[in-house]
Structure formats: structure tokens, C-alpha cells
N, CA, C and O atoms as a GROMACS GRO file, in nm:
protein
  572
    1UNK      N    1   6.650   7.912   6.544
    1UNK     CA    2   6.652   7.803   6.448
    1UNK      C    3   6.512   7.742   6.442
    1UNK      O    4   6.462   7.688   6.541
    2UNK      N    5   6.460   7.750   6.348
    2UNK     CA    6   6.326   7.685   6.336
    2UNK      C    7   6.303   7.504   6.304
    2UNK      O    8   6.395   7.447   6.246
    3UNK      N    9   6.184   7.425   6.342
    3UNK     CA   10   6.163   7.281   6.340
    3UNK      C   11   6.266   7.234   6.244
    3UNK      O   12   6.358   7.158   6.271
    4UNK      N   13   6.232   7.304   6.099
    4UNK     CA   14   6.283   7.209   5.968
    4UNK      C   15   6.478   7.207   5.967
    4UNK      O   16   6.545   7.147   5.883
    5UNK      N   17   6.533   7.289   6.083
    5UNK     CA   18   6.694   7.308   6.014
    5UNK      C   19   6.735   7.235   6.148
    5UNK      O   20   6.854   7.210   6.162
    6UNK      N   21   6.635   7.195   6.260
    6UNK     CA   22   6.634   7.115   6.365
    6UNK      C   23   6.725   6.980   6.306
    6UNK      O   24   6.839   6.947   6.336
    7UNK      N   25   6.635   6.921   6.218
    7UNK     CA   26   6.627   6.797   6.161
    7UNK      C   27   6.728   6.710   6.068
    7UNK      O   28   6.768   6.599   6.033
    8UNK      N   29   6.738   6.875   6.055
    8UNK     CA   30   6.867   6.750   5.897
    8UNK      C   31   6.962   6.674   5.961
    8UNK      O   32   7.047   6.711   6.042
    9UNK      N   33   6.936   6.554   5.912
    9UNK     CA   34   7.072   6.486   5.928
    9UNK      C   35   7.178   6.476   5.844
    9UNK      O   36   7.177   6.433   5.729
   10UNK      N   37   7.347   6.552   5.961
   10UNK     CA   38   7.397   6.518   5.879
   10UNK      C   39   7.505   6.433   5.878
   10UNK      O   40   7.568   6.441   5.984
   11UNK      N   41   7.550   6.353   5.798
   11UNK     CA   42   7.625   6.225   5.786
   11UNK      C   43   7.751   6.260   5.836
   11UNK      O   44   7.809   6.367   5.818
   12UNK      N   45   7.804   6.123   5.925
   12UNK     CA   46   7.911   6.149   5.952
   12UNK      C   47   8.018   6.173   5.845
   12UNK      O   48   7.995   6.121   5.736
   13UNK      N   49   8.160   6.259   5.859
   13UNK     CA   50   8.252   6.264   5.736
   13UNK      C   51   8.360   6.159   5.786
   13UNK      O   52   8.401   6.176   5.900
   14UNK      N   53   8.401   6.072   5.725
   14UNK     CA   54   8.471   5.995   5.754
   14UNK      C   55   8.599   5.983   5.624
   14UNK      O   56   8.583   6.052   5.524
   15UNK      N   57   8.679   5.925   5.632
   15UNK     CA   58   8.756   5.868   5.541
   15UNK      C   59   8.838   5.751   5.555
   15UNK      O   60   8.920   5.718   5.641
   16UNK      N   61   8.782   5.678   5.411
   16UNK     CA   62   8.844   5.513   5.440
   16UNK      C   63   8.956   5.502   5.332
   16UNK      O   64   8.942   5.512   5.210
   17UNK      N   65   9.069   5.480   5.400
   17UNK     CA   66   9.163   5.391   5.294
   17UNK      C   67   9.219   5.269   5.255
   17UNK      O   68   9.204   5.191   5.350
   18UNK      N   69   9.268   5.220   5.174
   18UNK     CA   70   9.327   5.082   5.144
   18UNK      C   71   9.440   5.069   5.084
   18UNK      O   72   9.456   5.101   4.966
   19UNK      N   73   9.569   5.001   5.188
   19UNK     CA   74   9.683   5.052   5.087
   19UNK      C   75   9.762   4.902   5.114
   19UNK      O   76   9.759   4.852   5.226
   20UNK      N   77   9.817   4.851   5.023
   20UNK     CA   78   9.877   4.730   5.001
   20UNK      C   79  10.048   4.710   5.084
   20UNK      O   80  10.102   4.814   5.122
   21UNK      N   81  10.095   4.624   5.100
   21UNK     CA   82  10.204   4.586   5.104
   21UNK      C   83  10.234   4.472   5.008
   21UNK      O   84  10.208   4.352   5.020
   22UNK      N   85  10.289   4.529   4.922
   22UNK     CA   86  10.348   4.370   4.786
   22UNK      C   87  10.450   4.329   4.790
   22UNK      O   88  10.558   4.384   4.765
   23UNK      N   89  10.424   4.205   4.828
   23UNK     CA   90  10.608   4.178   4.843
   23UNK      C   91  10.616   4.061   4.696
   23UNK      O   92  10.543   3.984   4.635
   24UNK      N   93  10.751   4.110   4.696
   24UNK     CA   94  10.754   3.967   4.540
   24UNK      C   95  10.796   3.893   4.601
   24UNK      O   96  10.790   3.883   4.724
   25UNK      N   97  10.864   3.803   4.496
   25UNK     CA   98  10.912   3.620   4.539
   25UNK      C   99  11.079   3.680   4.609
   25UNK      O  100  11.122   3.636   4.716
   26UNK      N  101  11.151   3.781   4.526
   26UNK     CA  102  11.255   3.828   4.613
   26UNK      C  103  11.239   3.917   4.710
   26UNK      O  104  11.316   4.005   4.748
   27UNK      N  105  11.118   3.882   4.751
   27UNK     CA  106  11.124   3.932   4.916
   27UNK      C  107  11.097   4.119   4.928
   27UNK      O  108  11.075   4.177   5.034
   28UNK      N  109  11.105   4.177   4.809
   28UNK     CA  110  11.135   4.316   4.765
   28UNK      C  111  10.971   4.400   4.827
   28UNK      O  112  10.876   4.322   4.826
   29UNK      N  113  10.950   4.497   4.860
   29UNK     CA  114  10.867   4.563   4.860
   29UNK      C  115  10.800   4.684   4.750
   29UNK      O  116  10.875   4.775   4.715
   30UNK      N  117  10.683   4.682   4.708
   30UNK     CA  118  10.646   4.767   4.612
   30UNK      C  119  10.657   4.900   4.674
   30UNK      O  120  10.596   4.922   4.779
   31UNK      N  121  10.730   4.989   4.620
   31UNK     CA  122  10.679   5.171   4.656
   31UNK      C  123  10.661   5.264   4.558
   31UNK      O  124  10.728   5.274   4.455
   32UNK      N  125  10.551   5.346   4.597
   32UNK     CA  126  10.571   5.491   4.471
   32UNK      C  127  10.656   5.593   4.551
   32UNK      O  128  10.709   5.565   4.659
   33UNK      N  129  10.664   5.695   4.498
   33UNK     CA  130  10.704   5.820   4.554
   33UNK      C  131  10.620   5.926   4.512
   33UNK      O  132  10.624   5.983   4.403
   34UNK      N  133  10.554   5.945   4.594
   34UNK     CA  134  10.421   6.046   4.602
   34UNK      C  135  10.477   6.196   4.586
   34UNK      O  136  10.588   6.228   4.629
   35UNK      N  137  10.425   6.251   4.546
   35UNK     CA  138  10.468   6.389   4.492
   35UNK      C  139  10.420   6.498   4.660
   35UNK      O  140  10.452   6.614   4.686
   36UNK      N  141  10.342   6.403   4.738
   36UNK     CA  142  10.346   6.534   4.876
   36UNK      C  143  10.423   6.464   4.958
   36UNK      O  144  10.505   6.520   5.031
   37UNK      N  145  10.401   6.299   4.954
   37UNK     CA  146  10.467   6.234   5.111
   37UNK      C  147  10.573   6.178   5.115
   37UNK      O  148  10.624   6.152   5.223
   38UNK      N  149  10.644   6.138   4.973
   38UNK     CA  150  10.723   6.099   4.937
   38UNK      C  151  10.682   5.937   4.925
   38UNK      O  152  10.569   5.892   4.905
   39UNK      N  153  10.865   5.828   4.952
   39UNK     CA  154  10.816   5.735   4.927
   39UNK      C  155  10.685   5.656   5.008
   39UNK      O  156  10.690   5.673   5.130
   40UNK      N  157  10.604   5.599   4.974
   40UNK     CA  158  10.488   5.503   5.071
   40UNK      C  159  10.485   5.344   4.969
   40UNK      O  160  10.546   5.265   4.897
   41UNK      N  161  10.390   5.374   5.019
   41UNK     CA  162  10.292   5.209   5.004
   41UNK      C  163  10.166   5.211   4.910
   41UNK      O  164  10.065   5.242   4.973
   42UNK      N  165  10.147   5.191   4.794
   42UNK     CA  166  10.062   5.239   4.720
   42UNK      C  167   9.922   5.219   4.782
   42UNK      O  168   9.911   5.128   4.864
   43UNK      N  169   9.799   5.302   4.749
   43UNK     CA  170   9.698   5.320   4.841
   43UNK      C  171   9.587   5.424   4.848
   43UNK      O  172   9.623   5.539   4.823
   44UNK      N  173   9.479   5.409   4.873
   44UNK     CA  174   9.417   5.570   4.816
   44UNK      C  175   9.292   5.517   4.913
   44UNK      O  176   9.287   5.428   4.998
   45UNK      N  177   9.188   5.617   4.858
   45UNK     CA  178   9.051   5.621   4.939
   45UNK      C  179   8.944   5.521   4.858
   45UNK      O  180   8.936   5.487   4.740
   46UNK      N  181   8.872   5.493   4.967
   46UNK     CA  182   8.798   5.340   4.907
   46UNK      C  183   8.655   5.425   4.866
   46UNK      O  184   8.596   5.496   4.948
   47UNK      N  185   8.600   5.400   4.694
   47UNK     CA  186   8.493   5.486   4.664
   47UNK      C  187   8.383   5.410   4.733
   47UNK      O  188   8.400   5.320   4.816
   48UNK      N  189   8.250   5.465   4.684
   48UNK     CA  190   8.159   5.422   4.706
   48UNK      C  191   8.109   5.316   4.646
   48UNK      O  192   8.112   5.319   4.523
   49UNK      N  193   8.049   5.195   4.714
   49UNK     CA  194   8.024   5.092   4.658
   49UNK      C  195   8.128   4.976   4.631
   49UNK      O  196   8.094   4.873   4.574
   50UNK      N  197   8.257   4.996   4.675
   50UNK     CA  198   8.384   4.952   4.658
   50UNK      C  199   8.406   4.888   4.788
   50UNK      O  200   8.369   4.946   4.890
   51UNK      N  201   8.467   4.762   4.793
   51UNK     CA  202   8.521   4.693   4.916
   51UNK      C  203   8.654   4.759   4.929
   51UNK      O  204   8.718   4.824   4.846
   52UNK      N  205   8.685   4.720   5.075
   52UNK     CA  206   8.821   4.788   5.096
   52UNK      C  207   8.921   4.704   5.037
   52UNK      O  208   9.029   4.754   5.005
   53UNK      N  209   8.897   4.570   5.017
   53UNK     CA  210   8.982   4.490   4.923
   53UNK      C  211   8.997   4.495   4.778
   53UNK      O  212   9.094   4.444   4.722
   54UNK      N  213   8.889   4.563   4.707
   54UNK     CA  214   8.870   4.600   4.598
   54UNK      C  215   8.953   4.748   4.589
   54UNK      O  216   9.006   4.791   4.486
   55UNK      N  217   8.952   4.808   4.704
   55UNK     CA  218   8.990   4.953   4.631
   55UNK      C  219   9.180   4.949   4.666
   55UNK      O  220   9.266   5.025   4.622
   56UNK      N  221   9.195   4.828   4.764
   56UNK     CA  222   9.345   4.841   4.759
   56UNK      C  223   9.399   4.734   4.646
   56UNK      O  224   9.492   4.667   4.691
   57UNK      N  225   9.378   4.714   4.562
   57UNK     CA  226   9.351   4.651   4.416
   57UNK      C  227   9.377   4.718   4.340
   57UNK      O  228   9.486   4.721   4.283
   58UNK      N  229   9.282   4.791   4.318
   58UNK     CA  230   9.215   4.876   4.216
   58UNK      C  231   9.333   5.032   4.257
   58UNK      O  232   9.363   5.097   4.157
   59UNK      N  233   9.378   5.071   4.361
   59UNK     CA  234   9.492   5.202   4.407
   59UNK      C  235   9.624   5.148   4.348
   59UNK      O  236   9.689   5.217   4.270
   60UNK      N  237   9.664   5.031   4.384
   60UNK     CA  238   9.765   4.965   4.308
   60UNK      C  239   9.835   4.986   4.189
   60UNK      O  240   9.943   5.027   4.148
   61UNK      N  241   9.709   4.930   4.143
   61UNK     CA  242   9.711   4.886   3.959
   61UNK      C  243   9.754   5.038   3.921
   61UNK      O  244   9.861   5.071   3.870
   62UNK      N  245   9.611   5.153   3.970
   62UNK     CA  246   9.655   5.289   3.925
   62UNK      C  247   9.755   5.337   3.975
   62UNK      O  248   9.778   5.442   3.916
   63UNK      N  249   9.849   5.312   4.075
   63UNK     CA  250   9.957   5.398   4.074
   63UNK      C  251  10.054   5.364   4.048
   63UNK      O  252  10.148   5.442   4.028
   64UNK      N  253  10.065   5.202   4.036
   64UNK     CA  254  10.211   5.106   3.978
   64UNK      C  255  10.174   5.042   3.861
   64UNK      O  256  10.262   5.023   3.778
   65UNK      N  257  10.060   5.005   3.839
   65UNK     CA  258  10.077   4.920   3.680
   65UNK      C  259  10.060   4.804   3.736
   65UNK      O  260  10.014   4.721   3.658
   66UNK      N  261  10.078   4.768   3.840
   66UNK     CA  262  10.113   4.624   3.893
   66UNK      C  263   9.974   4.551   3.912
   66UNK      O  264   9.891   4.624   3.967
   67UNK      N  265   9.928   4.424   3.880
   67UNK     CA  266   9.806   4.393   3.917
   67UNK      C  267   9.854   4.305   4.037
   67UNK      O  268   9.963   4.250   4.023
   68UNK      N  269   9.784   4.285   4.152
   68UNK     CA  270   9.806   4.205   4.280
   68UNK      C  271   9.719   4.108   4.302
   68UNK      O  272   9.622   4.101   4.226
   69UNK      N  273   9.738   3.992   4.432
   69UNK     CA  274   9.636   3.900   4.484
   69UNK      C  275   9.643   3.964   4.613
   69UNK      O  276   9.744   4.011   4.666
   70UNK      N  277   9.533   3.962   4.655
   70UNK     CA  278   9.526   4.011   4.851
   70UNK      C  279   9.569   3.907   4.862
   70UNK      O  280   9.569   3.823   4.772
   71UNK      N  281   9.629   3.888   5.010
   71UNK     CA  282   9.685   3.762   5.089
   71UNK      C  283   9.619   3.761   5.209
   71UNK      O  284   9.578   3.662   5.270
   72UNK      N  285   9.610   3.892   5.243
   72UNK     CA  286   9.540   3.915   5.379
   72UNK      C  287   9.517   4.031   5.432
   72UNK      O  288   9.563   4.122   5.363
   73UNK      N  289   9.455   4.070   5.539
   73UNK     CA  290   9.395   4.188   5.628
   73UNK      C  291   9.535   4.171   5.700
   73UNK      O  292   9.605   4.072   5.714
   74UNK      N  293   9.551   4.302   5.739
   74UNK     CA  294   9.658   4.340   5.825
   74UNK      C  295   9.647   4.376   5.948
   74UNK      O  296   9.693   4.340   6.057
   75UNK      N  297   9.544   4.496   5.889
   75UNK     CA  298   9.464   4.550   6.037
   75UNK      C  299   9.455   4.734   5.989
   75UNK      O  300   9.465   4.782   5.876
   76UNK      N  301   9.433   4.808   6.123
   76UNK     CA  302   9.374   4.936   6.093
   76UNK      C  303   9.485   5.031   6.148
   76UNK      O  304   9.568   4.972   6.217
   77UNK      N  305   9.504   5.153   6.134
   77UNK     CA  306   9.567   5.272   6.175
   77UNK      C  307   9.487   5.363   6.126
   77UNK      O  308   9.486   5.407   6.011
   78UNK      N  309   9.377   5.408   6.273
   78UNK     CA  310   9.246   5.527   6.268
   78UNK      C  311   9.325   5.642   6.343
   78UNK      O  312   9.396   5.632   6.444
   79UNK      N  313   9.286   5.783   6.249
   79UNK     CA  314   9.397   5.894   6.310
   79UNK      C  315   9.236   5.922   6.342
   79UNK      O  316   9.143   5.930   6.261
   80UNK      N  317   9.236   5.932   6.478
   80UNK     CA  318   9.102   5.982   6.510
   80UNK      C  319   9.060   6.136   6.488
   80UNK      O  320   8.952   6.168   6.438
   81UNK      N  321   9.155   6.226   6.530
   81UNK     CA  322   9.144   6.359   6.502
   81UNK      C  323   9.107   6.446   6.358
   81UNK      O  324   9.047   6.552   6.337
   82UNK      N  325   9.171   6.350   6.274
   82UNK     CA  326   9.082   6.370   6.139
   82UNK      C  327   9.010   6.279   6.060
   82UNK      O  328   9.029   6.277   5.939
   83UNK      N  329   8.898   6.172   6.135
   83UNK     CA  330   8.857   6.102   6.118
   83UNK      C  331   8.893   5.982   5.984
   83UNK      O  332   8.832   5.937   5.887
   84UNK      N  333   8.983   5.971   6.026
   84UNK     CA  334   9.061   5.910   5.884
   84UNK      C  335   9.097   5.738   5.933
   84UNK      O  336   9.160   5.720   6.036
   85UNK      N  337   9.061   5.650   5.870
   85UNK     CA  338   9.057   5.482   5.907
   85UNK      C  339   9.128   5.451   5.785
   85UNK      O  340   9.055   5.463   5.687
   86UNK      N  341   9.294   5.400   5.748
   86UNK     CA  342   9.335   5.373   5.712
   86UNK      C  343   9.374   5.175   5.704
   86UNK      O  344   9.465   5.127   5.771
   87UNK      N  345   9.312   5.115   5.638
   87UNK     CA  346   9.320   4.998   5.658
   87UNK      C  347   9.443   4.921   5.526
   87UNK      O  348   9.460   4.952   5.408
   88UNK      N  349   9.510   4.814   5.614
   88UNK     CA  350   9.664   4.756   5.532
   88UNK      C  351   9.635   4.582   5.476
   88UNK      O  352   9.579   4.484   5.524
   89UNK      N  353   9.683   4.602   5.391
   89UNK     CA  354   9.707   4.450   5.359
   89UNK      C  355   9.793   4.398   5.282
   89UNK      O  356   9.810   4.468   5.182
   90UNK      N  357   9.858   4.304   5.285
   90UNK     CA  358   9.988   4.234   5.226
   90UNK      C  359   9.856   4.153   5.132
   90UNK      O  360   9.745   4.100   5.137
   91UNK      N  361  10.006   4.206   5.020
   91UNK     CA  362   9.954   4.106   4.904
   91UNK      C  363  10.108   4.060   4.809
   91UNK      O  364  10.222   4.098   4.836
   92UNK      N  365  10.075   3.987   4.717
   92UNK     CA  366  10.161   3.952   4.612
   92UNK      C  367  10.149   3.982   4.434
   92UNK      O  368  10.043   3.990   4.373
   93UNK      N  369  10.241   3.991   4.396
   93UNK     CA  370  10.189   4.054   4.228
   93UNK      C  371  10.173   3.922   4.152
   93UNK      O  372  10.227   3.811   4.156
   94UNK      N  373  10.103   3.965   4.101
   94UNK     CA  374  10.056   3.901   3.982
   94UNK      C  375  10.103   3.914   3.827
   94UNK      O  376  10.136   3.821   3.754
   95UNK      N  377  10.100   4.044   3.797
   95UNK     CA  378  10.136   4.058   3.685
   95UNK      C  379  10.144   4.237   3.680
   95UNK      O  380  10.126   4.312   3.777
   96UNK      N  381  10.184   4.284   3.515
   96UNK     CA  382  10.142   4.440   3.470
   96UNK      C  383  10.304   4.442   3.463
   96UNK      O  384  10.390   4.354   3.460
   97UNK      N  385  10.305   4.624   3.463
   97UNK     CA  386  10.449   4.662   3.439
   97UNK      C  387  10.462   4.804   3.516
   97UNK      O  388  10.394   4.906   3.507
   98UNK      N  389  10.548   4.779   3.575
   98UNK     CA  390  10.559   4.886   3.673
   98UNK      C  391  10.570   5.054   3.553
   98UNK      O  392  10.641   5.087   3.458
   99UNK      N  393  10.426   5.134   3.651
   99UNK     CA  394  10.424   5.221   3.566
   99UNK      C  395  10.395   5.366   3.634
   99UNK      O  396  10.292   5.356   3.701
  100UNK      N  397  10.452   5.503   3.642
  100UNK     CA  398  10.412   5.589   3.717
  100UNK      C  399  10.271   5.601   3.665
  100UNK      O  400  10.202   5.545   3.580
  101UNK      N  401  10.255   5.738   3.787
  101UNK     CA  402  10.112   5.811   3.750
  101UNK      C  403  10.090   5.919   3.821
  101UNK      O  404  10.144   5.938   3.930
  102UNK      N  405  10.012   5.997   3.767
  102UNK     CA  406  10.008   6.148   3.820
  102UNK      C  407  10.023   6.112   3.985
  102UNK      O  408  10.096   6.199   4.032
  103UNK      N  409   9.986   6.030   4.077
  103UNK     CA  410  10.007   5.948   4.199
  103UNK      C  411  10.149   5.932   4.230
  103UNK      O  412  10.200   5.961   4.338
  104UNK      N  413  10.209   5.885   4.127
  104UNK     CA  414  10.330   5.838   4.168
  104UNK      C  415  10.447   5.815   4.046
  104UNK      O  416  10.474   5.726   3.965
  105UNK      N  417  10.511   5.976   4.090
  105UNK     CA  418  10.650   5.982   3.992
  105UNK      C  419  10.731   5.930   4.004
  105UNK      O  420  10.827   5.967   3.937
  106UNK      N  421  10.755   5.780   4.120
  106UNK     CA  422  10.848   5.698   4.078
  106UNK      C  423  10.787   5.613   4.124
  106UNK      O  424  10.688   5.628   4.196
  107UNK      N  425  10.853   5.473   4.079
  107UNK     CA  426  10.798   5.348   4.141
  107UNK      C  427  10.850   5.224   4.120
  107UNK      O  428  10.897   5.210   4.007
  108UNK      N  429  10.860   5.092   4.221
  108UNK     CA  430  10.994   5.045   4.212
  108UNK      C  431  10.987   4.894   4.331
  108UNK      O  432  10.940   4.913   4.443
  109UNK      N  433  11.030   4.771   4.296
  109UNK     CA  434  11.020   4.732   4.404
  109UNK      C  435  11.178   4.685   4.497
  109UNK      O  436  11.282   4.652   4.441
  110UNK      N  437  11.159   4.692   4.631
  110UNK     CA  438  11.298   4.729   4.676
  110UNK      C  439  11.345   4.640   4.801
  110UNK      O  440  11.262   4.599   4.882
  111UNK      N  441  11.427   4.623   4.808
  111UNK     CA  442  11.504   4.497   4.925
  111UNK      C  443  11.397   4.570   5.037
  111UNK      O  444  11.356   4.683   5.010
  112UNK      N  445  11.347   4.492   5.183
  112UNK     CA  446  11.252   4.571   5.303
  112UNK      C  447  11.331   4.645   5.380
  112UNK      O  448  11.290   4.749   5.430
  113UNK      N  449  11.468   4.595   5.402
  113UNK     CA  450  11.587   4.670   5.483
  113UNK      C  451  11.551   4.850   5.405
  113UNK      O  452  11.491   4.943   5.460
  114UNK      N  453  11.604   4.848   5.290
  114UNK     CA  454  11.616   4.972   5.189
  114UNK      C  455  11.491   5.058   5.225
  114UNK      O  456  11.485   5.172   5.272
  115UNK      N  457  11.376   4.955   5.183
  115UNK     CA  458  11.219   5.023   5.117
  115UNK      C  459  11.213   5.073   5.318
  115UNK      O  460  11.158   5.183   5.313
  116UNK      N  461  11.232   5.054   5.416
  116UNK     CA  462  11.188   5.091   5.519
  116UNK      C  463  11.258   5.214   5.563
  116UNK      O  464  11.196   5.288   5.640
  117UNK      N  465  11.408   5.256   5.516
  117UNK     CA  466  11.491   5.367   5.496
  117UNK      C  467  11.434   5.476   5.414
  117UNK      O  468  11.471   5.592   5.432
  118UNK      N  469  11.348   5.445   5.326
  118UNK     CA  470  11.331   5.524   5.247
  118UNK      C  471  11.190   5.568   5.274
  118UNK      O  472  11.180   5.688   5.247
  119UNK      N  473  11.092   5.523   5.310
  119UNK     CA  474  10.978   5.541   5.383
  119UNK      C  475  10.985   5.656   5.502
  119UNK      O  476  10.995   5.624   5.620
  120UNK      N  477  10.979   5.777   5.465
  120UNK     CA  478  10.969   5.890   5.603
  120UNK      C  479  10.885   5.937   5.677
  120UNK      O  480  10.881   5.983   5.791
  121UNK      N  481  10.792   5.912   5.565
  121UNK     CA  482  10.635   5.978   5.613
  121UNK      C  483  10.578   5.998   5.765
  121UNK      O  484  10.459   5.969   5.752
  122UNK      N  485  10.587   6.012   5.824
  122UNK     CA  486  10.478   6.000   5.954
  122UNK      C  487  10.469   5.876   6.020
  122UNK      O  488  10.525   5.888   6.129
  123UNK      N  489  10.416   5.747   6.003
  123UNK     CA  490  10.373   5.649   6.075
  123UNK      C  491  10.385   5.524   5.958
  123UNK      O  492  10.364   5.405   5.980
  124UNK      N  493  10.426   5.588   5.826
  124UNK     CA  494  10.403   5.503   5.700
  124UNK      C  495  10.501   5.397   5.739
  124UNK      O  496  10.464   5.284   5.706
  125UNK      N  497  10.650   5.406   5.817
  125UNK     CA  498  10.718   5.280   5.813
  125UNK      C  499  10.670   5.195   5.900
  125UNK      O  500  10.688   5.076   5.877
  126UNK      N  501  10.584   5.247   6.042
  126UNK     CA  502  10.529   5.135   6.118
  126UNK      C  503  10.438   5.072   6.110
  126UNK      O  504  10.409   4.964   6.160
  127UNK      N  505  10.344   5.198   5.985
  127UNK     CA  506  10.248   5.073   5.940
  127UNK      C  507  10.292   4.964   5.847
  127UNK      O  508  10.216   4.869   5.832
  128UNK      N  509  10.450   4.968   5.758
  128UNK     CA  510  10.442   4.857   5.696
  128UNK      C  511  10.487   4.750   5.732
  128UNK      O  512  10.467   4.642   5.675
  129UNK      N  513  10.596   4.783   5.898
  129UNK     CA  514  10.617   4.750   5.998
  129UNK      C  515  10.565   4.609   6.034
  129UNK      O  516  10.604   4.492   6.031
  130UNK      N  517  10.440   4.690   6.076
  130UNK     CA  518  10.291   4.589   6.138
  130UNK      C  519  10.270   4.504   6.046
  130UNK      O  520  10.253   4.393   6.097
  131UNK      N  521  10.261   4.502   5.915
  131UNK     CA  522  10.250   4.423   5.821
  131UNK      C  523  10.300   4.305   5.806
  131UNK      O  524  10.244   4.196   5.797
  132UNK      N  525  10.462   4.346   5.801
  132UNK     CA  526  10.562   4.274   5.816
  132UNK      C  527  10.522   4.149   5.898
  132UNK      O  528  10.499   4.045   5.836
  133UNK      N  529  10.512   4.154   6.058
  133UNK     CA  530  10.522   4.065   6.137
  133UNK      C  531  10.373   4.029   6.189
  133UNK      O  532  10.309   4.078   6.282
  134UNK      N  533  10.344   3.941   6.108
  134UNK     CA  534  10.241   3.845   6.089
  134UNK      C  535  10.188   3.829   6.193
  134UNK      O  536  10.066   3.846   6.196
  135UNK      N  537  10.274   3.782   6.343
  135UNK     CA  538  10.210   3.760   6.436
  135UNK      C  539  10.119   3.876   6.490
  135UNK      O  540  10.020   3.845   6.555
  136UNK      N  541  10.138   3.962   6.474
  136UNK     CA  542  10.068   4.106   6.542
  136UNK      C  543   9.889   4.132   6.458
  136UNK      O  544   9.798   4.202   6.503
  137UNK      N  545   9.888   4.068   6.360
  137UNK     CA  546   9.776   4.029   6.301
  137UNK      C  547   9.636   4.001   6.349
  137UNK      O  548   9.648   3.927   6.447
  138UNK      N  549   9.492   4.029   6.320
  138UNK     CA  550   9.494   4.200   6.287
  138UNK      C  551   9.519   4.304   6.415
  138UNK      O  552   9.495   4.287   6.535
  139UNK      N  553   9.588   4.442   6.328
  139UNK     CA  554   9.601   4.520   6.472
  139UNK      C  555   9.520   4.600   6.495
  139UNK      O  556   9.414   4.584   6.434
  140UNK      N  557   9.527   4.688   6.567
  140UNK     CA  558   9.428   4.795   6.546
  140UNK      C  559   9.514   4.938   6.635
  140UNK      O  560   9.546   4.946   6.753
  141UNK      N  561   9.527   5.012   6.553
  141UNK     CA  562   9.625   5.147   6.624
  141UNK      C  563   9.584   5.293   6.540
  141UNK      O  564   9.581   5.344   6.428
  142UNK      N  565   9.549   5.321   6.716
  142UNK     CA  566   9.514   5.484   6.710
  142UNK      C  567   9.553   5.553   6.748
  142UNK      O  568   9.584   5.540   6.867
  143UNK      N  569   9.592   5.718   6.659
  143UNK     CA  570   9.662   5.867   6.738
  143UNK      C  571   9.582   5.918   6.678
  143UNK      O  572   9.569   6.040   6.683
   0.00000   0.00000   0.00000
């Protein structure tokens, strides 16, 4: 290997997400139903130049229609093994109309008893879990 291929730096690969918990005034939880994971928590990867509060906003709107207010940081769930930092936050709606999207072929908001039954994914019900109970605020949890 010669001086110049010594040198390059290269950037770490990371991945950041931002995914909401919306609860309405009846207490209901927002979900899509994702066409790989099924039902979740609407949510996606935070671009460049984008706050993580901005992009769990902005994942929202595009996969429910729904426009939101943040309420708060929740906390983190980093899968270290595929460098992936998934960050949560409860919010409340504002306005829009619940609407699919290539993201999400259904979508719906649902009693928390229900929406947590229906949540299978992997770790998706404990992260909304964590959400839930305020006191645990912010967390921080890694596998």
C-alpha cells in the first residue's frame, strides 16, 4: 500500500433516526403499517442538515399526513452492531389528515392497550414502552 491510500479518511457510517410517539387528546396512539415491519411508530432517517427534531416532524407528516408538536426527547435505542442510533419522542397532533404512503399502507390512531398488541417488530413495543413512562426519561438502551 503506498503513502497516498495510507491516508484517506474514511468517515464513520452511522445511521440516525427519529421516530415519534403521538398520542391524541383520546389518549390513542399514531401507527403506520410498514410494508417490511409491519405495524410501528412513524419514523425514518434524519437527512443531512436536518435536526433530529425536525426529521421526526418532517417522517410523520410523510407517512401519516398528520402534522405534530414535539413535546419532548425520550431518549435513544443504539443497536450497536449495525451502527444504527435510533432516537424517540412523544409528541401531539396538530392537524392534516391521516394519509398512507408508499411508507405506510395503513395508518390509524389506536387505544395504547391495542396499538402495543399490534406492534411486533423487534424492540418497537419497548421502545414505545419507554416513551410511555415519563419517569424513565431520557433513556439510553443498547443491543
Amino acid at each position: 500500500m503506498d503513502q497516498s491510500t495510507q491516508n484517506i479518511y474514511s468517515p464513520p457510517k452511522h445511521i440516525v433516526s427519529a421516530a415519534t410517539i403521538v398520542i391524541n387528546e383520546q389518549k390513542e396512539i399514531l401507527l403506520i403499517k410498514g410494508p417490511r415491519r409491519g405495524w410501528e411508530m412513524p419514523g425514518g432517517q434524519v437527512e443531512e442538515g436536518e435536526s433530529l427534531k425536525e426529521a421526526a416532524i418532517r417522517e410523520t407528516k410523510e407517512e401519516t399526513g398528520i402534522d405534530i408538536e414535539v413535546l419532548k426527547f425520550c431518549g435513544v435505542f443504539q443497536n450497536v452492531g449495525k451502527s444504527i442510533c435510533n432516537t424517540l419522542f412523544l409528541a401531539q397532533p396538530l392537524g392534516g389528515k391521516l394519509t398512507t404512503s408508499p411508507e405506510s399502507l395503513e395508518v390509524g390512531f389506536y387505544p395504547i392497550e391495542k396499538a402495543l398488541e399490534m406492534v411486533t417488530w423487534k424492540n418497537f413495543r419497548q421502545r414505545i414502552e419507554h416513551c410511555l413512562n415519563e419517569n424513565a426519561h431520557p433513556f439510553y438502551i443498547e443491543f
